[in-house]
C-alpha positions as CSV (number, residue, x, y, z in Angstrom):
1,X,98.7,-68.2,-18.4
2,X,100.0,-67.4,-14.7
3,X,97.5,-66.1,-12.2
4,X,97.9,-62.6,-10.9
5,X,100.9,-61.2,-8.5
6,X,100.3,-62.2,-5.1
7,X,101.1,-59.0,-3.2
8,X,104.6,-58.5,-0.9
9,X,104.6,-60.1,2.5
10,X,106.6,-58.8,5.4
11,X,106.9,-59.1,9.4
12,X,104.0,-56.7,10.4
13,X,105.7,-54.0,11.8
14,X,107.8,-53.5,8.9
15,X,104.6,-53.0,6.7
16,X,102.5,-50.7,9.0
17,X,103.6,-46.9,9.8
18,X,105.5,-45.7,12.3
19,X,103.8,-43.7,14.9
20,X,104.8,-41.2,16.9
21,X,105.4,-42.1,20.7
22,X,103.2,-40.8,23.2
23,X,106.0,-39.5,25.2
24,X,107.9,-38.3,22.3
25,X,105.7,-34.7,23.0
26,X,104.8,-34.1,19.4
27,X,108.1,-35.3,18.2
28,X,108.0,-36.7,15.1
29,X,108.3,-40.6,14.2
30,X,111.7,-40.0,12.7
31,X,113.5,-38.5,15.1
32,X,112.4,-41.0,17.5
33,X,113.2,-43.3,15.2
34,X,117.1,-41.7,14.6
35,X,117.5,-41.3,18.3
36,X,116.9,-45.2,18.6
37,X,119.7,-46.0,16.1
38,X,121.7,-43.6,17.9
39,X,121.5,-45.7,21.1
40,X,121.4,-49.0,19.2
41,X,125.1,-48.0,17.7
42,X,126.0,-46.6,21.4
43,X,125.2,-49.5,23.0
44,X,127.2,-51.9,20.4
45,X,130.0,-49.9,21.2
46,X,129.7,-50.4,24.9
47,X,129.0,-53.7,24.6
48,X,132.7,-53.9,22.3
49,X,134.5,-52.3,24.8
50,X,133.3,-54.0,27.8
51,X,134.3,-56.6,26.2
52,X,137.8,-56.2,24.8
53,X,138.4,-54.7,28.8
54,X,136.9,-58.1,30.1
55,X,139.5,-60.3,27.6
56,X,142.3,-57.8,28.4
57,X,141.7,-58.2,32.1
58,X,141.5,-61.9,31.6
59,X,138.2,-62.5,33.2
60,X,137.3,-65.5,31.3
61,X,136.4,-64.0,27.8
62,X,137.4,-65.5,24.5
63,X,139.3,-63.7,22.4
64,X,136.8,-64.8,19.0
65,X,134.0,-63.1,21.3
66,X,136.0,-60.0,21.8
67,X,136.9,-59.7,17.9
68,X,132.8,-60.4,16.9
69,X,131.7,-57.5,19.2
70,X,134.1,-55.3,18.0
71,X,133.8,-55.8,14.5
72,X,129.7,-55.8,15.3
73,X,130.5,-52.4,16.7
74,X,132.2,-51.3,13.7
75,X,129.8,-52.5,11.1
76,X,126.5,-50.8,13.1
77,X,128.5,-47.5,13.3
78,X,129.6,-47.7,9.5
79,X,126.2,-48.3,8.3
80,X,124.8,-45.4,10.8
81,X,127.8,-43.3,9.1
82,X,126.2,-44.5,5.5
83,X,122.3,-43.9,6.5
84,X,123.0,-40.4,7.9
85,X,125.1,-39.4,4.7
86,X,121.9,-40.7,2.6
87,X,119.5,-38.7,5.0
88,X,121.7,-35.5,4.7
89,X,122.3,-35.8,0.8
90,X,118.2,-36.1,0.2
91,X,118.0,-33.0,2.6
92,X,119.9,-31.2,0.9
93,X,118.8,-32.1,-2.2
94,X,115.3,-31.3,-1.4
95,X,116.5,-27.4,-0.1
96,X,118.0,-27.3,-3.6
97,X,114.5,-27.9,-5.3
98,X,112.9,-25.2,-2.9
99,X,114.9,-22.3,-4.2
Protein backbone atom coordinates (compact mmCIF):
# COMPACT_ATOMS: atom_id res chain seq x y z
CA UNK A 1 0.00 0.00 0.00
CA UNK A 2 1.49 3.55 -1.02
CA UNK A 3 2.33 5.89 1.78
CA UNK A 4 0.42 9.13 2.09
CA UNK A 5 0.43 12.28 -0.51
CA UNK A 6 3.39 14.26 0.06
CA UNK A 7 1.96 17.80 -0.10
CA UNK A 8 2.48 20.40 -3.28
CA UNK A 9 5.83 22.09 -3.46
CA UNK A 10 6.38 25.45 -5.16
CA UNK A 11 8.98 28.49 -5.30
CA UNK A 12 8.21 30.28 -1.94
CA UNK A 13 6.75 33.25 -3.10
CA UNK A 14 4.21 31.58 -5.13
CA UNK A 15 2.93 29.73 -1.97
CA UNK A 16 2.85 32.57 0.63
CA UNK A 17 0.23 35.65 0.28
CA UNK A 18 0.56 38.62 -1.19
CA UNK A 19 0.90 41.56 0.90
CA UNK A 20 0.07 44.83 0.51
CA UNK A 21 3.04 47.37 -0.10
CA UNK A 22 3.87 49.80 2.36
CA UNK A 23 3.70 52.57 -0.10
CA UNK A 24 0.76 51.26 -1.76
CA UNK A 25 -1.38 53.66 1.08
CA UNK A 26 -3.90 51.00 2.00
CA UNK A 27 -4.18 49.87 -1.55
CA UNK A 28 -4.97 46.54 -1.86
CA UNK A 29 -2.53 43.58 -2.94
CA UNK A 30 -4.41 43.28 -6.15
CA UNK A 31 -4.28 46.28 -7.55
CA UNK A 32 -0.72 46.54 -6.85
CA UNK A 33 -0.51 43.43 -8.24
CA UNK A 34 -2.59 44.49 -11.80
CA UNK A 35 -0.71 47.75 -11.97
CA UNK A 36 2.61 45.49 -12.10
CA UNK A 37 1.32 43.51 -15.08
CA UNK A 38 0.33 46.64 -16.55
CA UNK A 39 3.91 47.87 -16.59
CA UNK A 40 5.35 44.42 -17.17
CA UNK A 41 3.09 44.36 -20.73
CA UNK A 42 4.25 48.26 -21.16
CA UNK A 43 7.57 47.63 -20.87
CA UNK A 44 7.54 44.48 -23.43
CA UNK A 45 6.11 46.72 -25.73
CA UNK A 46 8.81 49.27 -25.37
CA UNK A 47 11.34 46.91 -25.43
CA UNK A 48 9.62 45.58 -29.09
CA UNK A 49 9.67 48.75 -30.50
CA UNK A 50 12.97 49.89 -29.52
CA UNK A 51 13.86 47.21 -31.10
CA UNK A 52 12.24 46.88 -34.46
CA UNK A 53 13.51 51.04 -34.68
CA UNK A 54 17.07 49.78 -33.77
CA UNK A 55 16.90 46.94 -36.87
CA UNK A 56 15.09 49.39 -39.12
CA UNK A 57 17.76 52.03 -38.44
CA UNK A 58 20.32 49.36 -38.98
CA UNK A 59 22.28 49.75 -35.79
CA UNK A 60 23.53 46.36 -35.59
CA UNK A 61 20.32 44.30 -34.51
CA UNK A 62 19.33 41.07 -35.86
CA UNK A 63 16.41 40.71 -37.48
CA UNK A 64 15.45 37.06 -35.36
CA UNK A 65 15.96 39.44 -32.26
CA UNK A 66 13.55 41.98 -33.54
CA UNK A 67 10.80 39.26 -34.55
CA UNK A 68 11.31 37.45 -30.68
CA UNK A 69 10.58 40.79 -28.98
CA UNK A 70 7.84 41.58 -30.96
CA UNK A 71 6.09 38.47 -30.88
CA UNK A 72 7.13 38.47 -26.80
CA UNK A 73 5.25 41.68 -26.87
CA UNK A 74 2.36 40.30 -28.40
CA UNK A 75 2.00 37.18 -26.46
CA UNK A 76 2.25 39.27 -22.79
CA UNK A 77 -0.42 41.70 -24.05
CA UNK A 78 -2.77 38.75 -25.36
CA UNK A 79 -2.56 36.97 -22.17
CA UNK A 80 -3.12 40.46 -20.18
CA UNK A 81 -6.21 40.82 -22.71
CA UNK A 82 -7.23 36.98 -21.54
CA UNK A 83 -6.58 37.64 -17.60
CA UNK A 84 -8.53 40.92 -17.54
CA UNK A 85 -11.51 39.29 -19.46
CA UNK A 86 -11.38 36.42 -16.65
CA UNK A 87 -11.17 39.10 -13.87
CA UNK A 88 -14.14 41.13 -15.41
CA UNK A 89 -16.39 37.97 -16.16
CA UNK A 90 -15.92 36.74 -12.28
CA UNK A 91 -16.92 40.46 -11.37
CA UNK A 92 -19.60 40.44 -12.92
CA UNK A 93 -20.64 37.38 -12.10
CA UNK A 94 -20.30 37.92 -8.56
CA UNK A 95 -22.64 41.46 -8.88
CA UNK A 96 -25.13 38.98 -10.46
CA UNK A 97 -25.21 36.80 -7.19
CA UNK A 98 -25.59 40.07 -5.01
CA UNK A 99 -28.99 41.04 -6.46
Amino acid sequence: MPGPIAPISGPPELLEPIAPSANSGGTGAFQDAFAAAIRSVESSGHEAAASVQSFLSGEGEELHTAILATQKAELAFDLFLQARNKIVSAYTEIMHLQM
